[in-house]
N, C-alpha and C positions, 0 to 999 in steps of 0.2 A: 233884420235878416240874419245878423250875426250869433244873434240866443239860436232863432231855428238851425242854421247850420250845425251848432255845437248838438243840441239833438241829432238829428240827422248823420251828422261823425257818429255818435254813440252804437246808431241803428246798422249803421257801416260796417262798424267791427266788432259786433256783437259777433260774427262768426269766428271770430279767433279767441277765446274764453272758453276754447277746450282744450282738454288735459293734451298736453304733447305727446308725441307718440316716440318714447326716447329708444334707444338701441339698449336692448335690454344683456349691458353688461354690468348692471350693479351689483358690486356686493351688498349693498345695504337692501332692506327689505322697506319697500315703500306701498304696501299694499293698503297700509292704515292713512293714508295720505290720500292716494287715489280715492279707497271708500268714500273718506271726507269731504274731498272734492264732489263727489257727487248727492251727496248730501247735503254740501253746500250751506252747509253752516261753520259761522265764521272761530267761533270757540272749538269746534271741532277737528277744523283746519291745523288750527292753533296748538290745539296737543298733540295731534299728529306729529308736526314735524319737531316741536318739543321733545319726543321722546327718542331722536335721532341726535346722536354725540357727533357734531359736525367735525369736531376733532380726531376722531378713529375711521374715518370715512375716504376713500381715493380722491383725487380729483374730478373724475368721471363723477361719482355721485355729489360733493359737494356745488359742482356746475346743477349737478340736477333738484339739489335741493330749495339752493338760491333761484333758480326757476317756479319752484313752485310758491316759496316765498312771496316773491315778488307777487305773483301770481293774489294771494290774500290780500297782503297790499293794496292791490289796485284794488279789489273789491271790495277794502276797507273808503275807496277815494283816499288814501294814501301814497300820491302818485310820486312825490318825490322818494320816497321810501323804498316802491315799487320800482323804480326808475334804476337806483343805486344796485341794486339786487340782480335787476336782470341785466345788465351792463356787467357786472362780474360771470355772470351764468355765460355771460355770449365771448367773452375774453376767453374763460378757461376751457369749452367745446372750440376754440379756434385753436387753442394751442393743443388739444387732443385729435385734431384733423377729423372733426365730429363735425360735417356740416349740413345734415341734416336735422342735428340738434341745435344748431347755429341759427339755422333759417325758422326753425320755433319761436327761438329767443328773441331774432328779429320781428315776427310778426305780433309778440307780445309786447318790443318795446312802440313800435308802433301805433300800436293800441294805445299805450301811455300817454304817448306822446304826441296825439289825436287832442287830447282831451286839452291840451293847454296850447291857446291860439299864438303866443308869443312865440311857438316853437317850430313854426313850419318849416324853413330852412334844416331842422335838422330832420326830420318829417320825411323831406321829400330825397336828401341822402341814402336815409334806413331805406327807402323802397327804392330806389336804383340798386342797393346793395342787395337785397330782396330779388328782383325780377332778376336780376344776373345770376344769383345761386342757384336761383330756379331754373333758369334754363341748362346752364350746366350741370345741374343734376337730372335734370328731367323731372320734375319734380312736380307733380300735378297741382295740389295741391296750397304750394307753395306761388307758383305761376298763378294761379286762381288770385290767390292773397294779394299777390304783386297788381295784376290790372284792378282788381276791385279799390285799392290803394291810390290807385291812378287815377281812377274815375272820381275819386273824393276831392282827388287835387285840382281837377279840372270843375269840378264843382265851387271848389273854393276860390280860382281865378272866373266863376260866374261862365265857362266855356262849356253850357248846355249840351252839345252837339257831339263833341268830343268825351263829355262824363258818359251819356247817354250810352255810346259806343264801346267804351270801354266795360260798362256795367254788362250791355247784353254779351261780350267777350269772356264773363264766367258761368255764361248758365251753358254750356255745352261741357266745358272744365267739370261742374257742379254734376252736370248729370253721367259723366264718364265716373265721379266719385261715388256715384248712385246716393249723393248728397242733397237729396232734392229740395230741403230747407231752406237751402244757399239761394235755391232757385227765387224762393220768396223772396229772400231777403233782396235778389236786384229784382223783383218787379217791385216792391215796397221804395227801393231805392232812385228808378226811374218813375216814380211815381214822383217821389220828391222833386227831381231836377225839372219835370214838366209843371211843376206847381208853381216853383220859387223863381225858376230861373227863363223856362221859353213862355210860363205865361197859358199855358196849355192846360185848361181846369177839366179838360172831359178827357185827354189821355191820362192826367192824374188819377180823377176819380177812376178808368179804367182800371191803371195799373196796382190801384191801391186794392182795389177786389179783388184780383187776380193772388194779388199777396198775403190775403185775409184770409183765402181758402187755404194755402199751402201751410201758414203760421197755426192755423187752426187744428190743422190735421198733424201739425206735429207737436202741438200745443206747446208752443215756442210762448210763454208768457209776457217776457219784457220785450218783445219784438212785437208783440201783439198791440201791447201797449203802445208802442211808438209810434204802430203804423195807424192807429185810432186816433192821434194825436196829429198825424200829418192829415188825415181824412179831416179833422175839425179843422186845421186850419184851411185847405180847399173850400169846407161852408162860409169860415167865416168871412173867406177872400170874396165871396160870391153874394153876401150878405144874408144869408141864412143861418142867423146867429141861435135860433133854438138847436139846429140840429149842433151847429157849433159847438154847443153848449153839454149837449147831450154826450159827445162821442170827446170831447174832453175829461168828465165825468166818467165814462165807463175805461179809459184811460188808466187815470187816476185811482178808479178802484181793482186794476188788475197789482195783486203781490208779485212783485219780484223784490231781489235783494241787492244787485249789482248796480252800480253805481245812481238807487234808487235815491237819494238827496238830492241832484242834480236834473234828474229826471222829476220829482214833484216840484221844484223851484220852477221851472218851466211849465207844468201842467197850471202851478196856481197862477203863476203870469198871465198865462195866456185866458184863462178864465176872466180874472178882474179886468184884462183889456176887454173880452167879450162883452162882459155883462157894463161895462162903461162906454161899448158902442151900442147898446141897448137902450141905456139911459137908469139901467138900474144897480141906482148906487150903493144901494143897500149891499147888496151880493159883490161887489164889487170892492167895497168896505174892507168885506170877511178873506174874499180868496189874496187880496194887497195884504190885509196883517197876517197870514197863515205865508206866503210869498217871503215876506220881511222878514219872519222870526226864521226861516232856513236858510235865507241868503246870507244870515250874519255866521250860519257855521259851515260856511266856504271858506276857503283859504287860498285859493287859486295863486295868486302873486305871490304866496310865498312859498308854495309850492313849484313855481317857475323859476324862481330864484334857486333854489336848491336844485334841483333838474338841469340848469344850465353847469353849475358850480361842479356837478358830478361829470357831467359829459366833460368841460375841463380838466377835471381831475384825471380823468381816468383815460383820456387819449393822451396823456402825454406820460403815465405811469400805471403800474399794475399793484403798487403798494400794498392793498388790501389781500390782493389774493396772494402774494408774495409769503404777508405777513400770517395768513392761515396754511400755509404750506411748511412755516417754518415751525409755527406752534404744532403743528401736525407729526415733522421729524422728532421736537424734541418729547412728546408725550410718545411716541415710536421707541424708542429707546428706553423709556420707562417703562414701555410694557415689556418690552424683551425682558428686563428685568422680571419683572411679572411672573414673565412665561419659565424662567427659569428656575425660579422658585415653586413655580405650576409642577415641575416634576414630578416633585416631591408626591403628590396627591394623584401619580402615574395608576395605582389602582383603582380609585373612584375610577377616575377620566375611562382605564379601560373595562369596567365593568355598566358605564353608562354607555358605550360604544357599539358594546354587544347588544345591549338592551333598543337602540335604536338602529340598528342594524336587523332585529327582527324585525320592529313594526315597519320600515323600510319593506321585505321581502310581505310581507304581508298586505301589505298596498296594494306592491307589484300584482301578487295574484288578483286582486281585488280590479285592479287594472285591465287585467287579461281579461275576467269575466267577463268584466263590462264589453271589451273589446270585440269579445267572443258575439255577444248580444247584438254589438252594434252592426257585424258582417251578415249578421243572420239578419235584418232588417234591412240590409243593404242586398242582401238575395230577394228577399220580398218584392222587397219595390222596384228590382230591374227586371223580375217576371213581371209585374205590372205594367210596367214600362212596354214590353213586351206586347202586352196582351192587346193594350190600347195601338199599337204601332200595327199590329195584326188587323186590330179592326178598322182603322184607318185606310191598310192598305183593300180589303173587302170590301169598302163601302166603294172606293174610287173605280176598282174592277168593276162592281155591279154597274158605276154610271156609264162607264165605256160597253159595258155588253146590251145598256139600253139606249146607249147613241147607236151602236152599230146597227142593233135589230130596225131601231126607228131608220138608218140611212138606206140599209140594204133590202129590207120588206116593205114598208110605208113610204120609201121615198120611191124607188122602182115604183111599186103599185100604181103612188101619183103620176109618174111618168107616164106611165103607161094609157092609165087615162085621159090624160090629157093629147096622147097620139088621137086616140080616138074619137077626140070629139072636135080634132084638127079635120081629121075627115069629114065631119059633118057638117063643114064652116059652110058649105055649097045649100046647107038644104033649107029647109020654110019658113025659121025665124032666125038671121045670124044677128041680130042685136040681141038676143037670146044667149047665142054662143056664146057673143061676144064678154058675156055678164057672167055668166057659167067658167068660161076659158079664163078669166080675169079671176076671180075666187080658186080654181084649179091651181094658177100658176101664185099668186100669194101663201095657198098651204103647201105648195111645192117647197117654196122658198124659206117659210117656217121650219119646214124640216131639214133642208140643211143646214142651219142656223140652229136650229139642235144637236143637231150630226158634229156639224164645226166644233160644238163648243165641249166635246168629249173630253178634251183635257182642260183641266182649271188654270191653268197656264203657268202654273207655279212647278210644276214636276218638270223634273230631269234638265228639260232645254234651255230655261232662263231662269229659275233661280230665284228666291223671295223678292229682292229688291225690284230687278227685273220685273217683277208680276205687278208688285203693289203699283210702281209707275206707271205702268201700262193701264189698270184699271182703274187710277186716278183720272190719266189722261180722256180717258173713256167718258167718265162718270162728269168731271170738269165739263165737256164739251154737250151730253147731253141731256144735262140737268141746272144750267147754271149756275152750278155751285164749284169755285173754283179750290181747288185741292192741291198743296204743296205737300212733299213725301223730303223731306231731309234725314241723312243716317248718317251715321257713325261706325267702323269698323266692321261694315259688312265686308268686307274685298273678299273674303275666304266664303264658301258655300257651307248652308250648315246641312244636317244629316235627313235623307228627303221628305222623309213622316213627319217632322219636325218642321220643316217646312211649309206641307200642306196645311199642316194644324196650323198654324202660324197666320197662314195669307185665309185661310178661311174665316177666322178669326176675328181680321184686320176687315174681310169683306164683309163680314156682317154688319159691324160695329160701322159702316160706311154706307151700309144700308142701312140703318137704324137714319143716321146724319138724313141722308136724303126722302125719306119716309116719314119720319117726324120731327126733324130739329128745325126746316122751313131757315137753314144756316145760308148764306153767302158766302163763307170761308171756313175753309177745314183745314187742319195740318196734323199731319203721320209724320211722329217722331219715331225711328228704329235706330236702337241704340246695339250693339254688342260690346257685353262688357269682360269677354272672353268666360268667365262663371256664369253669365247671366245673359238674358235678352229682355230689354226692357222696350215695352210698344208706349207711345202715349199718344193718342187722336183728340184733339180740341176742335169744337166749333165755335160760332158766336152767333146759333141758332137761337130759340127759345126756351131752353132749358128743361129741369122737372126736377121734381124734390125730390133727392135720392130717398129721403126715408119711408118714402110709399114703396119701395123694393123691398121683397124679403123672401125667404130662402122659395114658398109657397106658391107665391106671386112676384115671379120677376119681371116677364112680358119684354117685348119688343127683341126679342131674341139672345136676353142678357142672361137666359137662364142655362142658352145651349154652351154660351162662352164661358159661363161660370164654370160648368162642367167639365169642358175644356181644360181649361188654366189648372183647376181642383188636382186632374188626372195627372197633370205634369209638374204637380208638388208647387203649383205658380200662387203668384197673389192679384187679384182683382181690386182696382179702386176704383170709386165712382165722385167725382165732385160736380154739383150741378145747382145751380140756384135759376128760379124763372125769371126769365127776360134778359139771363146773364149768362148763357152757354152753357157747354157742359165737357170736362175734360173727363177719360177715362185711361187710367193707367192700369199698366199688365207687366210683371216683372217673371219673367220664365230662367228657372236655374237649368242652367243646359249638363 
């Protein structure tokens, strides 16, 4: 259990392995850095910050440097290395009162310090220091990082119930980040703790599907990996050692590059145990010697060794960064010299001055143009905006001027008739009447039930949230399909066109559920993200394979919503596999 855990740590904090989002007060130019990073190759990395003279550099940026350092480090599995690196990164953003650069630092040394089981004690320090920064900054983000930290440690005391809770505690965090990767990664990770720990192999296998769709669509690779690795071990737990087999293997052949030694040492393990509760030894033979020859280039214990030695060091003194601060002043002073000497060559310096002082101004206008373009496009699309809000509000007029016709002509009418054939109850057939008065008073009753339903319910008087509950509740009650509406930052109204479009939308896509999906359960996510409005509606109806949709043939009313969403500059996503629901997401920039 202890191998799978250290997987599972891995899969944990695989969301923290993105570039820090620093307070951009550097002098130094790190753009060759960043690229690198995202390129993600490790020589490249490597020149990068090679060609930065840590010695001419403030403290602000040599904090930032050592961060990204470390950063390589770790994805060399260099963790004591990586360890000593960001432990100075996080000392020098404290004594620059940078704590939001502080609380990066923290969630990378975390990460490190995940990966070596001797070190939880200091593990679960980092993340109290963590969740407290976060709240006194408010820090989204950060507080994300902090419970999802928490739920690993609750994992690691075997406390199911409690990780559980904590995991599903970052996916609303995740989705106000409009981070919806993260979302995968806790159903990937509650898949885990229902596998290993309560014992629960059909919410595993649920939530591991759930997490396949989201890592796919963001083709998150080594997360991919992982979570195909936690699905083989569900088969093998269940004694379905072919597929066990299979989804180890497809594992195993996804590239990634971070901390990928560790991650095949574990695939080949688990294979030879498979194919040894198979009985075939053969195979079993090959993935034990391919296991052996990468286990011997681990190093763990002495890397724990070194990781402890540094965290002593470095809480009881700041020596290192003392000692780059002083080498700093005195090459400082050498330049002055430098620069005094630099006089001398006062002509060059101010005929290269001029010379970049034009291309400067010539930007600038290049800027403007641009600028110029970009207003004129921004005219465009607010008459469009326009146009659709125009037609929006015509179409709703026209419904109201055919409820009214229908209440005040056709329903009168009905009335009326029905007077009259009250009069006749007396005469030579009233079981006749009786049949006639009873059809009468049904189409009576039809039409004001037309009449009533003049306004969509969403305009003026209650408001989006207001509507969608009201016509969950509805639809819950005479369809048995039970419908939850959870939201996030609606408390403010948004602008009324917008709204209709919105709840019309949401009702389609709800008629779609009841019409075709033959679901049980549905749920309406409305998120505001004050730029943005994100809908999501899941069922766990019967699904359908989104790749039979296409722009030609969309069907089931997803062509009118496409249209929709298109009009308000929105994005439409469709996830749906048969016999395994189908979630659609709509993300509207307001």
């Amino acid at each position: 259990m202890n191998k799978i855990y250290s997987l599972t740590k891995t899969l944990i904090l695989s969301a923290s392995f993105l570039l820090a989002d620093f307070c951009y007060s550097q002098d130094t130019d790190f753009d060759n850095v960043y690229r690198a990073f995202e390129i993600n190759e490790h020589q490249n990395i490597e020149n990068a910050l090679s060609e930065i003279d840590t010695s001419k550099i403030n403290d602000y940026d040599k904090a930032t440097w050592l961060y990204f350092n470390s950063k390589l480090e770790f994805s060399r599995d260099n963790h004591h290395l990586a360890h000593n690196s960001i432990l100075i990164s996080e000392r020098l953003f404290e004594g620059l009162n940078k704590t939001n650069d502080v609380i990066d630092c923290i969630i990378l040394r975390i990460a490190i310090i995940s990966h070596q089981d001797a070190l939880k004690d200091h593990r679960l320090t980092a993340i109290k220091k963590l969740e407290s920064l976060a709240i006194k900054q408010k820090n989204i983000n950060a507080l994300r990082a902090a419970y999802r930290n928490i739920a690993s440690s609750f994992m690691d005391l075997e406390d199911g119930e409690q990780s559980i809770r904590f995991f599903r505690k970052t996916i609303p965090l995740a989705l106000e980040l409009k981070d919806t990767v993260r979302v995968g990664y806790a159903y990937a990770n509650i898949a885990i703790v229902h596998n290993i720990i309560e014992n629960n192999l059909d919410s595993a296998l649920y939530y591991n599907l759930k997490a396949e769709k989201i890592l796919k669509y963001h083709n998150d690779l080594q997360s991919l990996a992982y979570n195909y690795n936690n699905r083989a071990d569900i088969f093998k737990k269940i004694g379905d050692y072919d597929n066990a087999i299979l989804f180890y293997k497809k594992a195993d052949s996804i590239p990634f590059t971070k901390n990928s030694v560790k991650s095949k040492v574990l695939f080949y393990q688990h294979l030879a145990d498979t194919y040894r509760k198979k009985s075939d030894f053969k195979n079993q033979a090959f993935y034990l010697s391919k296991f052996i020859k990468l286990q011997h280039s681990i190093n763990d214990k002495e890397q724990n060794i070194a990781i402890n030695e540094s965290i002593e060091k470095y809480n009881n003194e700041k020596l290192r960064a003392d000692n780059l601060e002083s080498e700093a002043k005195r090459k400082q002073n050498r330049n002055l010299l430098f620069g005094a000497i630099g006089l001398l060559l006062f002509g060059g310096i101010t005929f290269y001055l001029i010379q970049k002082n034009t291309k400067r101004k010539q930007k600038l206008a290049e800027q403007e143009k641009a600028l110029e373009s970009q207003k004129l496009a921004t005219v465009l699309k607010e008459q469009e905006l326009v146009t659709i809000d125009a037609m929006i509000e015509g179409q709703e007029k026209e419904r109201q001027r055919i409820a009214n016709d229908l209440h005040d002509d056709l329903g009168g009418l009905m009335a009326t008739v029905k007077l009259h054939f009250n009069a006749l109850k007396d005469k030579e057939s009233p079981e006749l009447f009786d049949k006639t008065n009873a059809l009468i008073e049904e189409a009576y009753q039809k039409v004001r039930s037309v009449a009533h339903a003049k306004n969509s319910g969403v305009i003026a008087k209650q408001g989006l949230l207001k509507a969608v509950k009201n016509m969950a509740d509805k639809v819950s009650a005479s369809n048995k399909l039970n419908i939850e509406v959870t939201d996030h930052g609606l408390d403010q109204r948004l602008e009324n066109s917008l709204e209709l479009t919105l709840f019309r939308m949401i009702q389609e896509l709800i008629t779609n559920v009841v019409k075709h999906a033959e679901a049980t359960e549905a749920t309406i996510h409305l998120t505001n993200h004050e730029d943005s409005i994100n809908i999501m509606v899941e069922d766990n109806g019967k699904g359908f394979n989104p790749s039979q949709i296409t722009k030609t043939k969309k069907g089931m009313g997803i062509s009118s919503i496409d249209k929709r969403v298109e009009h308000l500059d929105g994005k439409l996503t469709i996830e749906s596999e048969n016999n395994k629901g189908t979630t659609i997401i709509i993300d509207i920039p307001i």
